[in-house]
C-alpha positions in Angstrom: 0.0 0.0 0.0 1.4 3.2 -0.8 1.5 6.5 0.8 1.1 9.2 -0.5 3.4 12.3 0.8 2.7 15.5 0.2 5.5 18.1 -0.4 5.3 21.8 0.4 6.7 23.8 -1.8 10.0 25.7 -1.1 9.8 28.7 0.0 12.6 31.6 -0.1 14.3 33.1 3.2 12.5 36.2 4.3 14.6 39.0 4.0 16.0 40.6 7.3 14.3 43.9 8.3 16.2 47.1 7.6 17.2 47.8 11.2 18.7 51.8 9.5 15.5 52.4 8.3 14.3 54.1 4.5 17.9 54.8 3.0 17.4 58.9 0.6 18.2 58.9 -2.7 22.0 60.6 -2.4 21.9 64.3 -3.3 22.7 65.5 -6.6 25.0 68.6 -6.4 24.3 71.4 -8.2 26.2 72.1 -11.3 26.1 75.3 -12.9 24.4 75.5 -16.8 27.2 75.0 -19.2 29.0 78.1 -20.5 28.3 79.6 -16.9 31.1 79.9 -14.3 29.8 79.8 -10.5 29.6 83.4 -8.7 28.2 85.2 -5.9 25.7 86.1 -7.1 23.2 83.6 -9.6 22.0 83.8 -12.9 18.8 85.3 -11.8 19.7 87.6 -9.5 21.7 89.1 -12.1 18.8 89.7 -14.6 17.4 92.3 -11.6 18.1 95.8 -12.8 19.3 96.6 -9.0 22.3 93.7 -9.3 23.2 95.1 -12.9 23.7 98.4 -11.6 25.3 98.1 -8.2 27.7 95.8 -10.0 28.0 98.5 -13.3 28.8 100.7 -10.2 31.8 98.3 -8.4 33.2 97.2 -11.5 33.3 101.0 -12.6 34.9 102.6 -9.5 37.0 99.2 -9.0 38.4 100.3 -12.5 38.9 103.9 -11.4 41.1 103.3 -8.3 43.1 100.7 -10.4 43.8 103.4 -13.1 44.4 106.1 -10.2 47.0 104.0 -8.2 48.8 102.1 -11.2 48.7 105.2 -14.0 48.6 108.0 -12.0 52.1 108.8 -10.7 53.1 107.8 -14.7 50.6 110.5 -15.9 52.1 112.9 -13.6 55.0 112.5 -13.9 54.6 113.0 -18.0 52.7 116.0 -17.3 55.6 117.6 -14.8 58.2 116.9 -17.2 56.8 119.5 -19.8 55.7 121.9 -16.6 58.3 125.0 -15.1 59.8 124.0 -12.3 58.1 127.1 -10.1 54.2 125.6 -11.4 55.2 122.3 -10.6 56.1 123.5 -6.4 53.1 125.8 -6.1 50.6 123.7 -7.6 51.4 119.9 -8.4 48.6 118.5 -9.7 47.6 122.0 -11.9 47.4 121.4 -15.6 50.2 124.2 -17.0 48.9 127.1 -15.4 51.5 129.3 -17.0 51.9 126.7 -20.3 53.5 123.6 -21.8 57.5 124.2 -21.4 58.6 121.7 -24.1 62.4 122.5 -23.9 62.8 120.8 -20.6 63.1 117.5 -22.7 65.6 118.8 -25.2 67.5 120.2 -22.1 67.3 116.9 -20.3 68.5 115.4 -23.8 71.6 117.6 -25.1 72.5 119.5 -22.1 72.5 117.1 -19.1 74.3 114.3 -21.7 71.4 112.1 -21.5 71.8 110.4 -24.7 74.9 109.0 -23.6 73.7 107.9 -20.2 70.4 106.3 -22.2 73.1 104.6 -24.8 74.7 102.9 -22.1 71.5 101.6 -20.3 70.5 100.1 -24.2 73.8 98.4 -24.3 74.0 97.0 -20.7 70.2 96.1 -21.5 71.0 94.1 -24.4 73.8 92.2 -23.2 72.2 91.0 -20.3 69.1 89.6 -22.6 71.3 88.0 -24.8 73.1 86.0 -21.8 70.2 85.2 -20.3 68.4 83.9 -23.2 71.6 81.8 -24.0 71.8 80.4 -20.3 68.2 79.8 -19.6 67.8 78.5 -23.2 70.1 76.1 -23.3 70.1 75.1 -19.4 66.2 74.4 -19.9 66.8 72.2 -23.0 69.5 70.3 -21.4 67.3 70.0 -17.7 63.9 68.6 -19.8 64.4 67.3 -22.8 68.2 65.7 -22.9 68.0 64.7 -19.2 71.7 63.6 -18.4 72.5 61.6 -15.5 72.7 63.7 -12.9 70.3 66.3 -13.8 67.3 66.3 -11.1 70.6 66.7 -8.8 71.6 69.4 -11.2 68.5 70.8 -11.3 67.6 71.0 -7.6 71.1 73.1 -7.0 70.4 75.4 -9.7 66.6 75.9 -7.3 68.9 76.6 -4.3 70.7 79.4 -5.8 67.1 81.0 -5.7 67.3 81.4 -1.9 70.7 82.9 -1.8 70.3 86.9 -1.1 71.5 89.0 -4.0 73.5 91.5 -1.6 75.3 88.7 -0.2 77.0 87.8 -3.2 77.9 91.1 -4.5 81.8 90.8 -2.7 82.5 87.2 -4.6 80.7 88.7 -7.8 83.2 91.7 -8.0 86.1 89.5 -6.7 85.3 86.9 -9.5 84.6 90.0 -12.1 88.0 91.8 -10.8 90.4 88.4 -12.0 88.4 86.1 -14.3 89.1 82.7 -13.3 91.5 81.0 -15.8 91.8 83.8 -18.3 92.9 86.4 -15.4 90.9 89.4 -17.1 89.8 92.6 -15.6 86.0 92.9 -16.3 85.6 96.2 -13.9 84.9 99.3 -16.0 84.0 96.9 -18.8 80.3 96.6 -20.2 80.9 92.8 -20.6 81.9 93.1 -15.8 78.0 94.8 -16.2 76.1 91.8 -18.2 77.5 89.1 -17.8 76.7 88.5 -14.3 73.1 88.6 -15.4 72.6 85.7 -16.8 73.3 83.5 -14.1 69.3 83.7 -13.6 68.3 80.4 -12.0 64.5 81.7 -11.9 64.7 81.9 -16.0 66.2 78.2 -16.0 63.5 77.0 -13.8 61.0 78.9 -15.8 61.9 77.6 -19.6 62.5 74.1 -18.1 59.0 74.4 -16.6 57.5 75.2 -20.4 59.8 72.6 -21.6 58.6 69.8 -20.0 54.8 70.3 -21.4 55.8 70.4 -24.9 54.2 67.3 -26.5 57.2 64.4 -26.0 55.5 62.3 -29.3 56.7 64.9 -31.2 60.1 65.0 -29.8 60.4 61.4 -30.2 59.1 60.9 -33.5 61.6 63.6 -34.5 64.4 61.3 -32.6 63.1 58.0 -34.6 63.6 60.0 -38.0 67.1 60.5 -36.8 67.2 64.7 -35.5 70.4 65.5 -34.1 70.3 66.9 -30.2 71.6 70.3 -32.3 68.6 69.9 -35.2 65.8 69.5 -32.4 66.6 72.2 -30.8 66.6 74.6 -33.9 64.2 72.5 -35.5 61.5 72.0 -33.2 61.8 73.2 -29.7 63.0 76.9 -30.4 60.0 77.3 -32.7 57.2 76.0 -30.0 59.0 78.1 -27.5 58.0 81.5 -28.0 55.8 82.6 -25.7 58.8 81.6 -22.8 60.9 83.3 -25.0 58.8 86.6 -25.0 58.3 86.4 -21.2 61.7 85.8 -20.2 62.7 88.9 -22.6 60.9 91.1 -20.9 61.7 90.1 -17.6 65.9 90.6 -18.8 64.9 93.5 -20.5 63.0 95.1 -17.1 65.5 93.6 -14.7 68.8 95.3 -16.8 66.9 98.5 -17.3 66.2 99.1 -13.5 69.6 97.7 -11.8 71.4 100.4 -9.7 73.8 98.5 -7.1 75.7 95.9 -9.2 76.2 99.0 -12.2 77.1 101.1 -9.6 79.6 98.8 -7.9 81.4 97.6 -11.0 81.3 101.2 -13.4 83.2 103.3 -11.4 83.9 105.5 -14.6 80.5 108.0 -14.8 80.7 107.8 -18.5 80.0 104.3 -18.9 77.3 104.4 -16.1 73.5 103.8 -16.7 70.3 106.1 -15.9 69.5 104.0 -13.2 73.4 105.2 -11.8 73.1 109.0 -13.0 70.1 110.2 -12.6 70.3 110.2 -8.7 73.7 112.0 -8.6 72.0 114.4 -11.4 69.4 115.4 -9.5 71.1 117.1 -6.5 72.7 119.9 -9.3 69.8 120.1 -12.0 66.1 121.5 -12.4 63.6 119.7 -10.9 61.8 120.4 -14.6 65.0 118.7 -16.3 65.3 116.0 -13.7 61.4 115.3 -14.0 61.7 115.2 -17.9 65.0 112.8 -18.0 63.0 110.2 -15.8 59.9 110.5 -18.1 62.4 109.6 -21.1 64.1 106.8 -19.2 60.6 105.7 -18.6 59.7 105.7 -22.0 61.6 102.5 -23.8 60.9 100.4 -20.7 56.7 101.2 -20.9 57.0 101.1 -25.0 58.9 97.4 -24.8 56.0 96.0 -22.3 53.2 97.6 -24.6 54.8 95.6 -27.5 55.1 92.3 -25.9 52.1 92.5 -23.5 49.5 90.4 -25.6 51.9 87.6 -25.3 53.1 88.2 -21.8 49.6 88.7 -20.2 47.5 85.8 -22.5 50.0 83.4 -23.3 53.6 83.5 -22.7 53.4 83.4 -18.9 50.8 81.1 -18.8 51.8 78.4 -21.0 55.1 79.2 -19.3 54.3 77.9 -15.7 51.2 75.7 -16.0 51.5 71.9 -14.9 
């Protein structure tokens, strides 16, 4: 006789209850629209004609104290050189009460010996960009894209030159300048003792290794695999992706030579050799205020028309493709 068994049907595990209770859905964060950088202030508050005009109001004075404080003593200082000495002591900030004197600047020129003084600061200028550009140059090619053995080491004592105080190596500078190792010359009194010196700029090797090491390495390397010389990529291809580094650390040479006043003044004894930055202060304590007001204004001059000239590529793209990582 058989049995019959009946057989209950599996059933699955009850699940456990959820002890943390209802779990949110996570937060989204906000993202602002696309094309639309985050501010203080949103989109719609912006569209209120109060917003528009207090900011037409902040941005507008904000602009006005920036063009007071960075143009103004420039301005003035344009407008005394072509004032009479007397106008410019009763009333400084008067526009020509008694006229435009226009001879200050041809005094300043011709009679004072300006020319000569500007000459020298043009030369000094110049040599000191050219050494710089060679050392920075070829120090950053050699640092990022040759990469000897050695070279981080290399490259981390040219950084620690960076925290050595200027004035504390003016007494080895001169000694060194006084008897040039191995070839025992006298560089003092010499335009080459005033340059030369300059371009031992570890900031502008740090700088054009910086904007070397983002340059595209396939490139490099396909340029090695068709056989380039170490001499041909550099001319070929490096030197030509390189000028907006190249612009920047002009101007900075250029600036830099322009303004020096101790290391000229410590190794150009000889007044005829000396810059502006040298002569003007000794020139001022026996000449016009007009005169001396109208020599600074044209020593100002090639230093403001050189940065007007190169300030596209300094502000937009030289110093930031320069130092971006």
């Amino acid at each position: 006789m058989s049995t019959l068994v009946q057989r209950t049907p599996a059933t699955e595990p009850e699940p456990a209850p959820d002890l943390a209770g209802p779990q949110r859905p996570p937060r989204r964060r906000r993202t602002a629209p696309e094309g639309e950088s985050r501010t203080i202030t949103s989109a719609f508050e912006r569209r209120r004609p109060a917003t528009r005009a207090a900011r037409v109001v902040l941005n507008g004075g904000l602009l006005v104290f920036l063009l007071i404080v960075c143009l103004g003593p420039i301005l003035w200082l344009a407008k005394s050189a072509i004032t009479p000495t007397q106008d410019t002591l009763r009333d400084p900030l008067a526009l020509w009460p008694n006229g435009v004197d226009w001879t200050n600047l041809r005094t300043a020129w011709v009679e004072i010996d300006l020319r000569l003084y500007f000459w020298n600061t043009v030369v000094i200028a110049l040599g000191s960009w050219a050494t710089q550009m060679v050392v920075a140059v070829t120090g950053g090619y050699v640092l990022s894209i040759l990469r000897p053995r050695g070279s981080r080491v290399l490259y981390g004592l040219v950084l620690s030159t960076m925290f050595v105080p200027a004035v504390v190596l003016l007494v080895p500078l001169y000694l060194t300048v006084l008897d040039l190792p191995f070839t025992h010359w006298n560089l003092v009194n010499t335009f080459w003792g005033a340059f030369l010196p300059a371009g031992a700029s570890a900031f502008n090797v740090a700088l054009v290794k910086r904007f070397f090491d983002n340059l595209p390495r396939e490139l490099i390397d396909a340029a090695r695999v068709d056989g380039c010389g170490d001499f041909r990529l550099f001319f070929g291809i490096v030197l030509p992706m390189s000028r907006p580094v190249l612009g920047v650390v002009s101007v900075f040479a250029v600036l830099a030579a322009w303004k020096d006043f101790v290391w000229p003044l410590v190794v150009l004894p000889d007044p005829a050799k000396q810059p502006l930055s040298v002569r003007l202060p000794r020139l001022a304590a026996v000449t016009e205020l007009d005169v001396v007001l109208a020599a600074l204004l044209i020593s100002c001059a090639l230093p403001i028309a050189f940065f007007l000239v190169f300030q596209r590529l300094f502000l937009r793209g030289g110093l930031e493709g320069a130092v971006k990582g």
